[in-house]
C-alpha positions as a LaTeX table, in Angstrom:
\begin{tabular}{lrrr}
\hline
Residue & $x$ (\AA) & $y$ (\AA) & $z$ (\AA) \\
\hline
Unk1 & 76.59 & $-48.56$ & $-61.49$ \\
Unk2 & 78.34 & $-47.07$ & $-58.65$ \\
Unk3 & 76.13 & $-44.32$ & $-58.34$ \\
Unk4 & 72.41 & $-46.53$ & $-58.43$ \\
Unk5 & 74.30 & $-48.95$ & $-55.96$ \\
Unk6 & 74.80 & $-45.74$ & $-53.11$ \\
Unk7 & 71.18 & $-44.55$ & $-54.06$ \\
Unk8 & 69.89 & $-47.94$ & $-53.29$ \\
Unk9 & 71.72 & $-48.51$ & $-50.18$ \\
Unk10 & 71.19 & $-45.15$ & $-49.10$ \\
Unk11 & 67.15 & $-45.46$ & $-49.81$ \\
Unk12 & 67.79 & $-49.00$ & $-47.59$ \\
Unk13 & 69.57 & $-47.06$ & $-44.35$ \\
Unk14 & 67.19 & $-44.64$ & $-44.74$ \\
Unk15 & 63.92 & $-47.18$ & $-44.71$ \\
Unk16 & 65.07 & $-48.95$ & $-41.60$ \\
Unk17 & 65.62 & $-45.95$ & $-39.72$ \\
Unk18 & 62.57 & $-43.79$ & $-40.59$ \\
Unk19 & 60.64 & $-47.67$ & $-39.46$ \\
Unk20 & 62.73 & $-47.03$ & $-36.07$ \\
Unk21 & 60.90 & $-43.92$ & $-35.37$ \\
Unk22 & 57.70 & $-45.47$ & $-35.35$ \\
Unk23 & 55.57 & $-46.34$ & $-31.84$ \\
Unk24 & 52.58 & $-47.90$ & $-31.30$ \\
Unk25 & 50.73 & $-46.99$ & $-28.63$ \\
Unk26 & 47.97 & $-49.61$ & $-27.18$ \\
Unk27 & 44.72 & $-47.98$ & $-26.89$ \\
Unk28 & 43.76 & $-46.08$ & $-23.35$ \\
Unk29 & 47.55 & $-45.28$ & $-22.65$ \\
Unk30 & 48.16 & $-41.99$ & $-25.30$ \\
Unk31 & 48.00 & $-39.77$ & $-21.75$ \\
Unk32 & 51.51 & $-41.57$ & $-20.31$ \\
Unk33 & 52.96 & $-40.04$ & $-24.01$ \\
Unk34 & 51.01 & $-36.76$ & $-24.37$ \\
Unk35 & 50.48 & $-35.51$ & $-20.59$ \\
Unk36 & 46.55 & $-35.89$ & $-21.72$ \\
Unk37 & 44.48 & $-37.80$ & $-19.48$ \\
Unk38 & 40.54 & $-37.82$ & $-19.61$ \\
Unk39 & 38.65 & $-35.80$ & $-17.11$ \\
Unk40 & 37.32 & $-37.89$ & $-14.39$ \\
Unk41 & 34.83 & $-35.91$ & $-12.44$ \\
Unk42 & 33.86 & $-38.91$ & $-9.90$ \\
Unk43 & 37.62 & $-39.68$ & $-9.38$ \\
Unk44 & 38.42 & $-35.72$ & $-8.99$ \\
Unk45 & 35.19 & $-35.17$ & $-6.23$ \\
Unk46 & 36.00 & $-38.07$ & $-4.24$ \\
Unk47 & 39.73 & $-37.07$ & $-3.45$ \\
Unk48 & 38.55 & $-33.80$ & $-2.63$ \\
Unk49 & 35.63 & $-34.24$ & $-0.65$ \\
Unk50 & 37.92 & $-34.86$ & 2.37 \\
Unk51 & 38.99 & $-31.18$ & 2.11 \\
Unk52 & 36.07 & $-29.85$ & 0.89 \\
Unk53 & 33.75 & $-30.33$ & 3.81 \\
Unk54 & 36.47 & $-29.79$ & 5.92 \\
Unk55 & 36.61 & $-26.20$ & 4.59 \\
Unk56 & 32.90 & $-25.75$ & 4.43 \\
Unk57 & 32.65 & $-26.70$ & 8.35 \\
Unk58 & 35.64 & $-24.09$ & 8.90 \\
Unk59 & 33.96 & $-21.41$ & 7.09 \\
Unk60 & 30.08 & $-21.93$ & 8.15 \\
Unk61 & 28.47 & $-19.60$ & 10.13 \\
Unk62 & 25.11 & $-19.98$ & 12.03 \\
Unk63 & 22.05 & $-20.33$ & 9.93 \\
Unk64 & 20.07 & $-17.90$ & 12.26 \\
Unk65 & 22.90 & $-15.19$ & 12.04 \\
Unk66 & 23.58 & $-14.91$ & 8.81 \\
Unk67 & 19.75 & $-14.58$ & 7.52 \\
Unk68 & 20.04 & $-11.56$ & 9.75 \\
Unk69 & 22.16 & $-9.82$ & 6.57 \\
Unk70 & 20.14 & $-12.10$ & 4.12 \\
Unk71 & 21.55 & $-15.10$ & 1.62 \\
Unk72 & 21.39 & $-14.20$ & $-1.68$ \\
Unk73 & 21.65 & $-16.22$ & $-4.84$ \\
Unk74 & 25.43 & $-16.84$ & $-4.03$ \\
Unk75 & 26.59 & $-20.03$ & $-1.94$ \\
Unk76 & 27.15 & $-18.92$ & 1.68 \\
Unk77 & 28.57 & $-22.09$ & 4.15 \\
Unk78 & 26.22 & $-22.34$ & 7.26 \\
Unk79 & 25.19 & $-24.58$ & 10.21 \\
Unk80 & 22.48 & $-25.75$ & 12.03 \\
Unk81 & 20.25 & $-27.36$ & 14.41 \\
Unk82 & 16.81 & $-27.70$ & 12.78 \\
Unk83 & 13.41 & $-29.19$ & 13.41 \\
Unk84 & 11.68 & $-31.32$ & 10.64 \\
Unk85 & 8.35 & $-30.30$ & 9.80 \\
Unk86 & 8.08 & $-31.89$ & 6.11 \\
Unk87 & 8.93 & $-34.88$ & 4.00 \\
Unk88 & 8.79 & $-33.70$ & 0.25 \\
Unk89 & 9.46 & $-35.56$ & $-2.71$ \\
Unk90 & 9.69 & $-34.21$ & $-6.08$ \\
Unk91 & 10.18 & $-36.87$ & $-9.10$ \\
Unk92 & 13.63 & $-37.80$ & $-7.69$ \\
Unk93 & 14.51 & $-35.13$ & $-5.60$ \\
Unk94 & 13.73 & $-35.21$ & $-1.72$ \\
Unk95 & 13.97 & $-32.54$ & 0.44 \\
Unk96 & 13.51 & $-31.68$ & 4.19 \\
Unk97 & 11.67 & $-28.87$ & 4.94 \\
Unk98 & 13.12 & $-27.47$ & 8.34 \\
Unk99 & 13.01 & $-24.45$ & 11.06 \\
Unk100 & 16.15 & $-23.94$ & 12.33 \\
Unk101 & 16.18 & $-23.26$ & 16.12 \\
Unk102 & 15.97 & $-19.74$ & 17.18 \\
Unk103 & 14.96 & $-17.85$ & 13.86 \\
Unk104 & 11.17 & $-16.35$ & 13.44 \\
Unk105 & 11.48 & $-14.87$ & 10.06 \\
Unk106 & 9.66 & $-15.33$ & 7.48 \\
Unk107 & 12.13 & $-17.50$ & 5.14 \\
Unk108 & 11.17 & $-21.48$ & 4.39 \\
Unk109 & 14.29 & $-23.45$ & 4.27 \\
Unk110 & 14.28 & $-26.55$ & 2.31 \\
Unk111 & 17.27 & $-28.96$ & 3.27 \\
Unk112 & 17.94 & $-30.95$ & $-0.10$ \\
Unk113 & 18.80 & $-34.86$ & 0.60 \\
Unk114 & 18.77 & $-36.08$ & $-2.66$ \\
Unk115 & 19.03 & $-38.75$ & $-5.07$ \\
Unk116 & 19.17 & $-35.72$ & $-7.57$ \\
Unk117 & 20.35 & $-32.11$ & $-6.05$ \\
Unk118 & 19.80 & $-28.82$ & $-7.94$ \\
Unk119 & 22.16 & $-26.62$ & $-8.24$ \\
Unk120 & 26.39 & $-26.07$ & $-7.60$ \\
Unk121 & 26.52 & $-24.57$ & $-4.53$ \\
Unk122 & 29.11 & $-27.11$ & $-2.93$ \\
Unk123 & 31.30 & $-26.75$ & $-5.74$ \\
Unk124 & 30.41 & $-22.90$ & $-5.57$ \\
Unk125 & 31.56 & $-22.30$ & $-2.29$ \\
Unk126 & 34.74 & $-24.27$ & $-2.27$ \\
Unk127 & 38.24 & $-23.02$ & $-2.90$ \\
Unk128 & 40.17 & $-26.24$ & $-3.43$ \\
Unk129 & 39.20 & $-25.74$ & $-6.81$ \\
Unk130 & 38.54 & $-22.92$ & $-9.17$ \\
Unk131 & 37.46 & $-22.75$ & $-13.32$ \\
Unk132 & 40.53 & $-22.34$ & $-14.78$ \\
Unk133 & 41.33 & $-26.09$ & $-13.49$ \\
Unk134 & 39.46 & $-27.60$ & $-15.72$ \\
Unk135 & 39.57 & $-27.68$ & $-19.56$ \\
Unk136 & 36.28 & $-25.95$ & $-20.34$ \\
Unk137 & 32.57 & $-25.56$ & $-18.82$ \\
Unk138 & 31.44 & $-29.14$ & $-19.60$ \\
Unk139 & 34.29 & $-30.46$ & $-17.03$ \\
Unk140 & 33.45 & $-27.87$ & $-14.17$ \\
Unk141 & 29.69 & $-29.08$ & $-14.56$ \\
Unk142 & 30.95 & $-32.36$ & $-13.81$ \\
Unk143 & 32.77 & $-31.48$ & $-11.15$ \\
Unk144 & 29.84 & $-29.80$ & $-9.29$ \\
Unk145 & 27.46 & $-32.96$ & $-10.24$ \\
Unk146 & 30.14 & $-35.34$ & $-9.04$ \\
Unk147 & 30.51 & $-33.50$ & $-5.43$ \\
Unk148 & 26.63 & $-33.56$ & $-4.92$ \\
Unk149 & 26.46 & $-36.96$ & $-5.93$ \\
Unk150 & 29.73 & $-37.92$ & $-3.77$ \\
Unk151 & 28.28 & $-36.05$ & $-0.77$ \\
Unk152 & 25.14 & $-37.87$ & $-1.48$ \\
Unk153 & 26.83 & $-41.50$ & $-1.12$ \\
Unk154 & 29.04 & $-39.61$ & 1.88 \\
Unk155 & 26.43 & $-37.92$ & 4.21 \\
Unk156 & 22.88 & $-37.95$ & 2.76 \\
Unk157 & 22.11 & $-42.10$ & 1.71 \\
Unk158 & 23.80 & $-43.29$ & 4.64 \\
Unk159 & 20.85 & $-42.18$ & 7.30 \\
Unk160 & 18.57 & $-43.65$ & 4.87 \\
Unk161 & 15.95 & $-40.42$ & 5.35 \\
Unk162 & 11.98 & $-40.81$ & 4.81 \\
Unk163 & 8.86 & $-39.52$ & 6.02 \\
Unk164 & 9.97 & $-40.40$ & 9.71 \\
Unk165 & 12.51 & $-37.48$ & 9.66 \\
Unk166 & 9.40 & $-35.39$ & 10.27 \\
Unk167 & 9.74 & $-33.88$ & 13.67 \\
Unk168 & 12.50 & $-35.07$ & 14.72 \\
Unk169 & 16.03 & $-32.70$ & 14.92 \\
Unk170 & 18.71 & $-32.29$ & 12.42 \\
Unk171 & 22.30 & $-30.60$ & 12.75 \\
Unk172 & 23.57 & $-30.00$ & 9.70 \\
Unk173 & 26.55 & $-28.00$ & 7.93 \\
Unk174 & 26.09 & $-26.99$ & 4.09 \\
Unk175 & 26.08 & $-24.13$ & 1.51 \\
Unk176 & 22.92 & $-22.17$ & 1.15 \\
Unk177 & 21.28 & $-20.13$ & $-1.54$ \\
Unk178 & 18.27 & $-17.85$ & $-1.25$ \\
Unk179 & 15.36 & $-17.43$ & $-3.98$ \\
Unk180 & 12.76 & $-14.81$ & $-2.57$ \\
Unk181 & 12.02 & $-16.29$ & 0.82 \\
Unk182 & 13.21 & $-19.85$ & $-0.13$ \\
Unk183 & 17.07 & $-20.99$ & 1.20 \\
Unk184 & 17.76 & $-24.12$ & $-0.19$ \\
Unk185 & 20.97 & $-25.89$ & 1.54 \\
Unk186 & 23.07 & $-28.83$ & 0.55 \\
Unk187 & 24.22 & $-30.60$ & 3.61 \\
Unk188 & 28.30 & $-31.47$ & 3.61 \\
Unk189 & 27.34 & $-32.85$ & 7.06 \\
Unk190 & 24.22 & $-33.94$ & 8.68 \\
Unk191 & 22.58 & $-35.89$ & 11.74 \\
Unk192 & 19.90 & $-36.66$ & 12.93 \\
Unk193 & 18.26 & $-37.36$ & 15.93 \\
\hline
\end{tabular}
């Protein structure tokens, strides 16, 4: 009797604390307990766009110089002043196409303003952040789509651009890319006047 009266009291400590152990954890909050919290590429690109065109005006180098040693297909920061000479729209992508002052090459430069950018050359060129930052590809896609589309609501939809940008001047900082004789640039700063 002794013994079935310890196993039952023992089977009774042992139920109450093993229940003690247990936590529930309300929905949305497992990151305070695991360190996990979900990527959030709009919340990540709007902190950082502060620093980000601050680097890219740091770093930028006259549009007319550096086509001297030629662009390439990697993100190179430049600046501007530029004459408009056509409105384009594509489906949802609008571009500028400009002549920056002082170059007579051959190059057409197309000045992207959006509501859809192509490519990552903002995210590209920056150093705040590099690949191993994020937790795979998917995230560091995200990141480059949120920057466009945060430099977008930033510098681009702001000056509410159309078909009367044609002829008149834009300065502009941004990363450009080359494609044959096409440089494509993504403003991080732009006027016009």
């Amino acid at each position: 009797m002794k013994k079935r009266l310890v196993s039952v009291m023992t089977a009774v400590c042992l139920a109450f604390t093993l229940t003690g152990c247990v936590k529930i954890i309300d929905k949305g909050t497992e990151g305070e307990y695991t360190g996990e919290v979900a990527f959030d590429a709009a919340a990540d690109s709007s902190s950082d766009w502060g620093q980000i065109s601050a680097e890219i005006e740091e770093k930028a180098a006259e549009i007319s110089e550096v086509m001297g040693s030629g662009i390439g297909s990697e993100a190179v920061a430049v600046k501007g002043t530029a004459t408009v000479t056509e409105y384009i729209e594509k489906g949802p992508k609008h571009i500028l196409a400009i002549t920056p002052d002082g170059y007579d090459g051959s190059e057409t430069f197309m000045l992207q303003i959006g509501s859809v950018y192509s490519g990552t050359s903002l995210r590209d060129i920056q150093t705040l952040k590099i690949f191993e930052n994020f937790t795979n590809q998917t995230e560091w896609s995200q990141y480059a789509k949120a920057l466009n589309a945060e430099m977008h609501a930033q510098v681009v939809e702001p000056l509410g651009l159309d078909d009367s940008a044609v002829g008149k001047k834009v300065t502009f900082t941004g990363a450009a890319t080359q494609s044959g004789s096409e440089v494509t640039i993504t403003p991080s700063s732009l006027t016009v006047e």
